[in-house]
C-alpha positions as CSV (number, residue, x, y, z in Angstrom):
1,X,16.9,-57.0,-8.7
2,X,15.0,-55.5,-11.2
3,X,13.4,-57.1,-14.5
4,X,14.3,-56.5,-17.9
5,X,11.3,-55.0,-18.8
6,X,11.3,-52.6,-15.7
7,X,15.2,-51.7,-16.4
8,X,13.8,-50.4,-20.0
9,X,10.7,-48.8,-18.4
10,X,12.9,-46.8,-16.1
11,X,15.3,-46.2,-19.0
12,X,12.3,-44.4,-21.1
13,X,10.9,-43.1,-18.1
14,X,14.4,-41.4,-17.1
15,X,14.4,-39.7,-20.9
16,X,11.0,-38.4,-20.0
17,X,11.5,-36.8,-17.2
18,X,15.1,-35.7,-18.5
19,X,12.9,-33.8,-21.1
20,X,14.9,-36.0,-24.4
21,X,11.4,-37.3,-25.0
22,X,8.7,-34.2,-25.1
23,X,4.9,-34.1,-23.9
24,X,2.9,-35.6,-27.0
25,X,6.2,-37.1,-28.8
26,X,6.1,-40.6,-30.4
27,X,8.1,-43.3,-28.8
28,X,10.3,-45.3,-31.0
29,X,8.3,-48.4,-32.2
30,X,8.6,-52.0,-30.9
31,X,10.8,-52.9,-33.6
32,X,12.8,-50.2,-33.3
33,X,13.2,-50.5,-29.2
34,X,14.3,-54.3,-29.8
35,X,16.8,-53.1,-32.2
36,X,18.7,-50.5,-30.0
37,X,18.3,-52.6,-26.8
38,X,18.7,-55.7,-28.0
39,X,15.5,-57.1,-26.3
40,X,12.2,-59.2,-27.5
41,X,8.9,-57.1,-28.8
42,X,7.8,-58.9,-25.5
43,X,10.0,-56.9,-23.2
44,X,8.9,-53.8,-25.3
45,X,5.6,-54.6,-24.6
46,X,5.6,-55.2,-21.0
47,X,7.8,-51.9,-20.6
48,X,5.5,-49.7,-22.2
49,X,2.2,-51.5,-20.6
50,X,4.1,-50.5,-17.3
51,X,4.8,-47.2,-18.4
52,X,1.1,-46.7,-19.5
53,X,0.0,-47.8,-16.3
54,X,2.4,-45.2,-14.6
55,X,0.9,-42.4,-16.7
56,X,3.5,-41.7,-18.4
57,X,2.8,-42.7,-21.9
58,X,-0.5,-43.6,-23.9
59,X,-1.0,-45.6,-26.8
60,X,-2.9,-44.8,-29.7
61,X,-4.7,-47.3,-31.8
62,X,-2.4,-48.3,-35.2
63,X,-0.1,-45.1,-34.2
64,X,2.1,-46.3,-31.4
65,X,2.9,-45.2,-27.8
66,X,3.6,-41.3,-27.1
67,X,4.4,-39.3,-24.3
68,X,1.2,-38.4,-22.3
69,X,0.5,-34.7,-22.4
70,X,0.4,-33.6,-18.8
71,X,-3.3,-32.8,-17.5
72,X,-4.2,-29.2,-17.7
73,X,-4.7,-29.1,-13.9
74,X,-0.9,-29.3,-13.4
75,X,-0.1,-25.9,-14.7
76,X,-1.0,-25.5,-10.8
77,X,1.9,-25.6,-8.9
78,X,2.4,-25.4,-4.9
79,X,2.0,-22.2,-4.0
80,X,4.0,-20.3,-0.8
81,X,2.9,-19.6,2.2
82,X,2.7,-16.3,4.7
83,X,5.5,-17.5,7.1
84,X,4.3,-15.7,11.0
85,X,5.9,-12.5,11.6
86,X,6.4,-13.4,15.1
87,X,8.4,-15.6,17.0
88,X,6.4,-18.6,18.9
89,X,7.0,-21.4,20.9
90,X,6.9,-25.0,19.6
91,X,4.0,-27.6,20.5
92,X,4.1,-30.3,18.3
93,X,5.0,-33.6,19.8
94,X,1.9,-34.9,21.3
95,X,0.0,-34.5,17.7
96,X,2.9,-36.1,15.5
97,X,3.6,-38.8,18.0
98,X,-0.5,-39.1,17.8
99,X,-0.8,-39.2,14.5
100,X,2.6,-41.1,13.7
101,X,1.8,-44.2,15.8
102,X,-1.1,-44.9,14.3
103,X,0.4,-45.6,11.0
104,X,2.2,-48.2,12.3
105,X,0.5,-51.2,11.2
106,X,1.8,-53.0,7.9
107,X,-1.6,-53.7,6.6
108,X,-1.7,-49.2,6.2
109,X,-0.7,-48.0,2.3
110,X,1.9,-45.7,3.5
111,X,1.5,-42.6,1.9
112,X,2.2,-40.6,5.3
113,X,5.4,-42.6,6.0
114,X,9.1,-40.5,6.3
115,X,11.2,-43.3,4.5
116,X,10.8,-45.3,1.3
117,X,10.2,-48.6,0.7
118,X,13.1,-50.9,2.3
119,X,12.8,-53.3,-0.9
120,X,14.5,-50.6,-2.6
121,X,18.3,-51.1,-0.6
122,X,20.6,-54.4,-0.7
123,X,20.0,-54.9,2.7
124,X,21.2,-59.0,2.2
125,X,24.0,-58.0,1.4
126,X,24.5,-55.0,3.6
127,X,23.9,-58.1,6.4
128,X,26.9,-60.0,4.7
129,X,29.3,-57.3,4.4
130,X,28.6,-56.6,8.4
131,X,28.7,-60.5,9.5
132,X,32.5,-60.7,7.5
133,X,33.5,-57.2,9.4
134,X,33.0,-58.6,12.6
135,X,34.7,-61.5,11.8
136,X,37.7,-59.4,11.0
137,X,37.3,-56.7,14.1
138,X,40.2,-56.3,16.4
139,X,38.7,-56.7,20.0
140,X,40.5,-53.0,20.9
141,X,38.6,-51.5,18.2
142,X,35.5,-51.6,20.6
143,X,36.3,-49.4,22.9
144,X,38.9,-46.8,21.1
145,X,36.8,-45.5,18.7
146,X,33.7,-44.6,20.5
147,X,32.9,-41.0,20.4
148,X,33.9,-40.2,16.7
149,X,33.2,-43.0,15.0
150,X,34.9,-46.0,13.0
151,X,37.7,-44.6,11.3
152,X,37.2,-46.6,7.9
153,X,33.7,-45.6,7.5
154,X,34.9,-41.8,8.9
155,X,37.7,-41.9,5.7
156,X,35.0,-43.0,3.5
157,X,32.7,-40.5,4.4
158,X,35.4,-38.1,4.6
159,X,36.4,-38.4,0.8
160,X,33.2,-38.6,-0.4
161,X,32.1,-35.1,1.6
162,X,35.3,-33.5,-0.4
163,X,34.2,-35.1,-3.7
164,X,31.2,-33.0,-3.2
165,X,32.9,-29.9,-2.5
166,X,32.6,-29.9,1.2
167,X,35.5,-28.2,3.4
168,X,36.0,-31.5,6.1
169,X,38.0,-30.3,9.5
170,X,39.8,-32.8,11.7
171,X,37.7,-33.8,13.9
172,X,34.9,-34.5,10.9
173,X,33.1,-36.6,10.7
174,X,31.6,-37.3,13.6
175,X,29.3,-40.3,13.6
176,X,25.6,-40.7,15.2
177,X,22.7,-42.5,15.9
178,X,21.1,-41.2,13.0
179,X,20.8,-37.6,11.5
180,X,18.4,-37.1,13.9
181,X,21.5,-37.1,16.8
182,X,23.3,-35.3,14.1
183,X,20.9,-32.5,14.1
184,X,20.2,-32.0,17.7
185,X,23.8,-32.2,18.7
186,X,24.7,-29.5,16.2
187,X,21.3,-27.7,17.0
188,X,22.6,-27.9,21.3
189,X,26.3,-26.8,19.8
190,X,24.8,-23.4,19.1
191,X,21.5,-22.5,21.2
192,X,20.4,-22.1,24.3
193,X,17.0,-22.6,26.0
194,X,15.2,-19.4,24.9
195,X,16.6,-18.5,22.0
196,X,15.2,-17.8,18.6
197,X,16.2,-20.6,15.3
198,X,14.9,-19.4,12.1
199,X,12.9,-22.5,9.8
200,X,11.2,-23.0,6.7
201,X,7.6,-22.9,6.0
202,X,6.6,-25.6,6.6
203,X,9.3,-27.3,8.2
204,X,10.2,-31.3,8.8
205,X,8.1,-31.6,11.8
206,X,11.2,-33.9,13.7
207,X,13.0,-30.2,13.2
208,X,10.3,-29.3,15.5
209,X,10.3,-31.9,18.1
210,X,13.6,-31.0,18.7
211,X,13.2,-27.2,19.1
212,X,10.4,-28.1,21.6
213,X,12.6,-30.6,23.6
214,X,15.9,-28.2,23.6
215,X,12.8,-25.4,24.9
216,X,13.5,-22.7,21.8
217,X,11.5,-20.6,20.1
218,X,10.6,-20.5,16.0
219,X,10.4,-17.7,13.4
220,X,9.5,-18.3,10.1
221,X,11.4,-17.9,6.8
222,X,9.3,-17.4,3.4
223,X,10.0,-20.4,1.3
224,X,8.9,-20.5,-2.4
225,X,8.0,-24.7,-2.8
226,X,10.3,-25.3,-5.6
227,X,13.4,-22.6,-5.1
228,X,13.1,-22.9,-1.0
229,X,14.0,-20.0,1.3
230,X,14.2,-16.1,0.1
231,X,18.0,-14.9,0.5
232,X,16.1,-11.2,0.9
233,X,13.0,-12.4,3.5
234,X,16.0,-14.2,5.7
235,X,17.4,-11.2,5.7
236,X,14.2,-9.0,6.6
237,X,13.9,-12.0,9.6
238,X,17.0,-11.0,10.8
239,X,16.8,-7.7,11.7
240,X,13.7,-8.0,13.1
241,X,14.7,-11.0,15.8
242,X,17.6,-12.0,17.7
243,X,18.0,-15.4,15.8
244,X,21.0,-17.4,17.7
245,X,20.6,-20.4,14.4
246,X,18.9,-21.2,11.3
247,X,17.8,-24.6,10.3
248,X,17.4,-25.3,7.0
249,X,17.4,-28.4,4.1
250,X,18.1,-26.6,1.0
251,X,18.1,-29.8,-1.5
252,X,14.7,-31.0,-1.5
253,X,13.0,-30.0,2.0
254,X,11.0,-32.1,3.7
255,X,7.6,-31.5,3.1
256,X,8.1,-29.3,0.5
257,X,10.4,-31.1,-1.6
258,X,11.9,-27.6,-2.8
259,X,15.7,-27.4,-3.9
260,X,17.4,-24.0,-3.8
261,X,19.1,-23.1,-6.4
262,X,23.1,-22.4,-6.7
263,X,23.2,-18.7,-6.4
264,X,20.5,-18.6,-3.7
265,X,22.8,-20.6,-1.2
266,X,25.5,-18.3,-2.2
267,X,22.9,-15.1,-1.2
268,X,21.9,-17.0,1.8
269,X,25.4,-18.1,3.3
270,X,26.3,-14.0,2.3
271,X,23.5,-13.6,4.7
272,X,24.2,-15.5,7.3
273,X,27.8,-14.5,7.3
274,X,27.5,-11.1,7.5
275,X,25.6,-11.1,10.5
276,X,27.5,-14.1,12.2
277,X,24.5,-16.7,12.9
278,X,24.8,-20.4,12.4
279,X,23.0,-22.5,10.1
280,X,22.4,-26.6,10.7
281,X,21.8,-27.5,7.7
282,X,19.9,-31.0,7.1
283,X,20.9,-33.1,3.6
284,X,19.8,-36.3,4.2
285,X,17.7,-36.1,0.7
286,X,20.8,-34.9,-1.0
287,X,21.7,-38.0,-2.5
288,X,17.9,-38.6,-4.0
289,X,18.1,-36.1,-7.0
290,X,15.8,-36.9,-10.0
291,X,18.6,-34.7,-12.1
292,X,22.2,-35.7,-14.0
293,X,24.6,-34.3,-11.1
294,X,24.2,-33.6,-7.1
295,X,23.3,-30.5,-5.9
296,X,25.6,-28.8,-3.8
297,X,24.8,-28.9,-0.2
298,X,25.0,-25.4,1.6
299,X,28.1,-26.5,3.2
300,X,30.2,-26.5,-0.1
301,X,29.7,-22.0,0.0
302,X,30.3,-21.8,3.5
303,X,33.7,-20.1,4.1
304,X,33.3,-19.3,7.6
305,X,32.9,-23.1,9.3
306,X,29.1,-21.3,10.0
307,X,27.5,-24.6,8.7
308,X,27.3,-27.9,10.4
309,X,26.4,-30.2,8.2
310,X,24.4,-33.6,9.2
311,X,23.2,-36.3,6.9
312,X,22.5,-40.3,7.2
313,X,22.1,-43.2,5.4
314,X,18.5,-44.0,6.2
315,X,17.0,-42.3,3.5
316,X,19.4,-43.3,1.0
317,X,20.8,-46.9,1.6
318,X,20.2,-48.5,5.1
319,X,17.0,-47.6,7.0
320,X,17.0,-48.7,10.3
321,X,21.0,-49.0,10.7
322,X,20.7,-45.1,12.3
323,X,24.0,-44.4,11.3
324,X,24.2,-40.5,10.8
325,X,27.4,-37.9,10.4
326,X,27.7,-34.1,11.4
327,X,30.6,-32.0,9.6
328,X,30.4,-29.2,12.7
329,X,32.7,-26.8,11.3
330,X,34.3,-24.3,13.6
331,X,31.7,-26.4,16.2
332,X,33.2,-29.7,15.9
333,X,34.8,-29.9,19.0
334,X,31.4,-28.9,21.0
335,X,29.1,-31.5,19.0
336,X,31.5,-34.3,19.9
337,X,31.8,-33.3,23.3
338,X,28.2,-33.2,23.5
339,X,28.0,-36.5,21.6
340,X,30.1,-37.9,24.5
341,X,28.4,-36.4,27.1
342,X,24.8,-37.8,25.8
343,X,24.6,-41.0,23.5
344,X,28.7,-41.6,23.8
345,X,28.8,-43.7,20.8
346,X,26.9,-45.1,17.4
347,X,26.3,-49.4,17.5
348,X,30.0,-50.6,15.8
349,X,28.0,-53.5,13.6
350,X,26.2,-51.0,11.8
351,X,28.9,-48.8,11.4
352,X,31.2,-51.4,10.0
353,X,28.7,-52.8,7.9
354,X,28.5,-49.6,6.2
355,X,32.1,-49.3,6.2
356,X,32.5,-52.5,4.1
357,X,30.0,-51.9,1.5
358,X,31.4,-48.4,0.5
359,X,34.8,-49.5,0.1
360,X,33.8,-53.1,-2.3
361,X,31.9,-50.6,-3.9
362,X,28.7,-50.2,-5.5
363,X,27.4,-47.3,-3.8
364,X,26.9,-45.0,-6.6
365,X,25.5,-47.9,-9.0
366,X,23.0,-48.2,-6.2
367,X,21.6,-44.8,-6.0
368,X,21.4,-44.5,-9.8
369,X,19.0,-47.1,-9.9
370,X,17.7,-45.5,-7.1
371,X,17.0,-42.2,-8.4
372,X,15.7,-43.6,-11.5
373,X,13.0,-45.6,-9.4
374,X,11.9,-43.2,-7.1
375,X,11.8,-40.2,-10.0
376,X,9.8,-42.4,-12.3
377,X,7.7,-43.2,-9.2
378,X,7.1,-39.9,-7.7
379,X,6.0,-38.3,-11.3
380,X,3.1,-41.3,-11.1
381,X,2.2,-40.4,-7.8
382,X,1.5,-36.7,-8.7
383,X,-0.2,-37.6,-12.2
384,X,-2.7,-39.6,-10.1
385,X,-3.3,-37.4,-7.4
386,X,-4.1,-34.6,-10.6
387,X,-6.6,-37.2,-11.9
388,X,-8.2,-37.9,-8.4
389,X,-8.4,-35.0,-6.5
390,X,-10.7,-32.1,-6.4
391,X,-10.5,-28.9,-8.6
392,X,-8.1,-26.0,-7.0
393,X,-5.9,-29.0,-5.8
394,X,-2.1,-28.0,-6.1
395,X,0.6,-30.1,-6.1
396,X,4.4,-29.6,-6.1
397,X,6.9,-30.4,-8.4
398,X,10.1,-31.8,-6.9
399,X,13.5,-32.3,-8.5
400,X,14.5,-35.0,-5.5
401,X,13.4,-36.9,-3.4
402,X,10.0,-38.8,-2.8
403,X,7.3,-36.6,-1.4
404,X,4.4,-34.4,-2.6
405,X,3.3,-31.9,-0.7
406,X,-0.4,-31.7,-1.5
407,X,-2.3,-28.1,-0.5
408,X,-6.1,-29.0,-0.8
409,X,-9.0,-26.0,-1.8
410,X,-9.3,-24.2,1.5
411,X,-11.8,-25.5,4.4
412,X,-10.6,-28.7,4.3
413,X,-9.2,-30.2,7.5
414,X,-6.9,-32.7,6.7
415,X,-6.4,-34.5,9.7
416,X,-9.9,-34.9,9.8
417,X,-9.1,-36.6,6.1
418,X,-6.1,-38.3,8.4
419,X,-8.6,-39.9,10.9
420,X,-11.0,-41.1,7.8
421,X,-8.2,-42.5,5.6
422,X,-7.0,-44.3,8.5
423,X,-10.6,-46.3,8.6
424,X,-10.0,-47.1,5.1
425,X,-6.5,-48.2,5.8
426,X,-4.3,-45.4,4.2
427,X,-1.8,-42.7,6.0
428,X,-1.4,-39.0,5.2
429,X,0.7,-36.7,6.6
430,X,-1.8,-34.2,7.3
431,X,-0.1,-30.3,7.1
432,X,-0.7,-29.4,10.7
433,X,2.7,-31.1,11.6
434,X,4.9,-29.5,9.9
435,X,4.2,-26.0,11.6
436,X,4.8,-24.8,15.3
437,X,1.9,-23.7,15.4
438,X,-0.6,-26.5,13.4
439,X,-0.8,-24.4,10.5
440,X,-1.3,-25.7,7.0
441,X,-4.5,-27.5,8.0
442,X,-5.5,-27.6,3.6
443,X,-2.3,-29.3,3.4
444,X,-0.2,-33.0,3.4
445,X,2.4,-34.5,2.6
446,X,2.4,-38.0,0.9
447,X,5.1,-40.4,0.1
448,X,5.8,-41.5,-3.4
449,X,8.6,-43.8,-2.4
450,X,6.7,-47.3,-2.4
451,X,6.8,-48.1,-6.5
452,X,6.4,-51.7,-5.9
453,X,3.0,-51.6,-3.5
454,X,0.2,-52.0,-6.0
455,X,-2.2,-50.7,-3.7
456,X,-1.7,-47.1,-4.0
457,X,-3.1,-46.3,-7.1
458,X,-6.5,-47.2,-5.3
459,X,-5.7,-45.2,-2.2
460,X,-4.8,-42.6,-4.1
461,X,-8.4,-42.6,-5.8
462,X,-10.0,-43.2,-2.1
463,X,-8.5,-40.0,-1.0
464,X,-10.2,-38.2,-3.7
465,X,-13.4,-40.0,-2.7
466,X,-12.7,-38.7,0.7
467,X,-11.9,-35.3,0.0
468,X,-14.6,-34.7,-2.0
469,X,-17.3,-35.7,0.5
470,X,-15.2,-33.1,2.9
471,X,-16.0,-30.4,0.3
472,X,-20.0,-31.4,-0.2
């Protein structure tokens, strides 16, 4: 549970990045503050100091606090890449499952993790709500509802998918061990060893772990960093290869962080209708949006049961539970006879523990907060890494989710940076995983979901260090 002081600072920190308050903008005073939220100057105080040491505001000496003017360096934004114009085979899993186990240890400031800090989810009483479900499980429930799922958390699931405009068949959900089983079950549904699947560049490099386990090939799709993959160069990729599938995360991509805008899903599902192919599409970041209202997933334009649609709760509410869903459209009946045939069913405590909590409610109060922490966190993140870093570093600017993907001036290796922030006791995600190929070598990803670990601030400045004595 959060402070008083920190509620206000995220309160403020949610108008900033709203755009209410502007760059160079006066806050109101102390007085003022303790008069609309009916705190003590003290609160005030501690707010702002924590709002100041975020980078978000500055004080100025018998003037006030104001909005800090962003640096000039961050006019820089990410900038695309030249996807390959061939198709290639996928090698990956021996250098993310190097690099990936070495971050392991606790003791590591995990700026190259995938998930956010677990202090950020009600896991005690996630634990609750699943001891008093248990209590109440009929023994014949065990065995019945293997392969789908529990139906109460499948109903929840299913009227929150059609809240957010998603066409649910019925067989869907389907739960998994994760989005991860989601995703490969759905990715098996509509492949075949050999055949071509059409990704982002980059790409979320567990996308390409299972490419290279199900033996497929990749092609690249040109993907702008903050409006994600081009309705035309999909197109273009198209007619050039024989693509059996697409996979794609459209609402803040992982590494990229890019969301694609409403009318480019619509081109890109006109796209991939027309000429029949498939698209797994991967959401599990949908929920994380630093904006008013939920982007749409793909699914909600797809008209032809083209999409199968996977998400989770890991990201979003229970890490380590590995409870995941697939919506697999006109597929659904394959992905859960493949679900039967591999995994045959998802652990029923976790499931029901979920199950509980979404119908006492609370969920959506949840991510609120959520959203508000990890927004007001991520913007720090990025305004340190611009003070840090070296000239000609370019950073993106995310509307979701919790990562940065960071492209360094050119020559720098970074998981040579990987192996020398390691010493020092920080992870990276250096850019070489997130390509088939090991591409994006100037490039990482790093994670701005840990607000609560003061020792980033200091890793962050160590990189720098780092990266600067690559460049000499």
């Amino acid at each position: 549970m959060s402070t008083l002081y920190e509620q206000l600072a995220d309160a403020v920190a949610q108008r900033i990045l709203d755009g209410q308050l502007q760059p160079g903008e006066r806050l109101p005073s102390v007085r003022q503050t303790c008069t609309q939220a009916q705190v003590s100057p003290a609160t005030v105080f501690q707010a702002y100091d924590l709002l100041e040491s975020r980078g978000m505001i500055e004080s100025r000496p018998r003037s006030g606090f104001y909005v800090r003017k962003p640096l000039r360096r961050a006019a820089a934004p990410a900038l695309a890449v030249t996807p390959r114009a061939d198709s290639t085979p996928v090698a990956v899993s021996e250098l993310v499952f190097d690099v990936l186990n070495s971050t392991r240890d606790r003791d590591v400031v995990p700026l190259g993790s995938a998930f956010p800090s677990p202090t950020l989810f009600p896991l005690e009483r996630l634990a609750r709500d699943g001891a008093r479900a248990m209590r109440q499980l009929a023994p014949q429930a065990l065995t019945t509802e293997l392969t789908s799922g529990n139906a109460r958390l499948r109903e929840a699931l299913r009227a929150r998918s059609v809240r957010h405009g998603l066409r649910v068949g019925h067989q869907d959900p389907i739960i998994t061990n994760g989005a991860m089983e989601a995703l490969n079950l759905c990715l098996q549904a509509v492949t075949q060893p050999g055949d071509v699947v059409a990704v982002e560049a980059p790409t979320f490099y567990a996308a390409l772990q299972a490419l290279e386990r199900l033996h497929l090939r990749v092609v690249e799709l040109p993907t702008d960093p903050q409006s994600g993959v081009d309705p035309d160069g999909l197109a273009e990729v198209i007619q050039r290869h024989r693509v059996a599938a697409c996979w794609l995360m459209p609402n803040f991509q992982n590494p990229l962080g890019a969301l694609m805008p409403h009318a480019r899903k619509q081109a890109v599902m006109r796209v991939l209708n027309q000429a029949g192919i498939p698209v797994v599409e991967d959401d599990v970041y949908g929920e994380l949006h630093h904006g008013s209202a939920r982007p749409l997933p793909l699914k909600a334009f797809d008209t032809e049961g083209q999409v199968l649609y996977c998400s989770s709760f890991s990201k979003c509410l229970a890490p380590g539970y590995r409870v995941g869903w697939a919506l697999g459209g006109r597929y659904s009946h394959m992905v859960q006879k493949l679900k039967m045939m591999s995994s045959l069913a998802t652990s029923v405590p976790s499931q029901l523990a979920l199950a509980e909590y979404l119908e006492e409610g609370g969920y959506d109060r949840h991510l609120r907060q959520l959203r508000k922490t990890l927004a007001t966190s991520l913007a720090q993140l990025r305004q340190w890494v611009l003070q840090h870093f070296p000239k000609g570093t370019r950073v993106s600017r995310p509307a979701g989710g919790y990562f940065l993907w960071v492209q360094l001036p050119d020559g720098i290796d970074t998981l040579r940076l990987h192996q020398l922030a390691l010493a020092q006791g920080i992870s990276v995600a250096p850019g070489a995983l997130f390509s088939a190929d090991q591409r994006f070598q100037s490039a990482l990803r790093l994670n701005g979901g840990h607000p609560q670990d003061p020792r980033v601030l200091e890793a962050v400045k160590v990189l720098g260090r780092l990266i600067s004595q690559l460049t000499a």
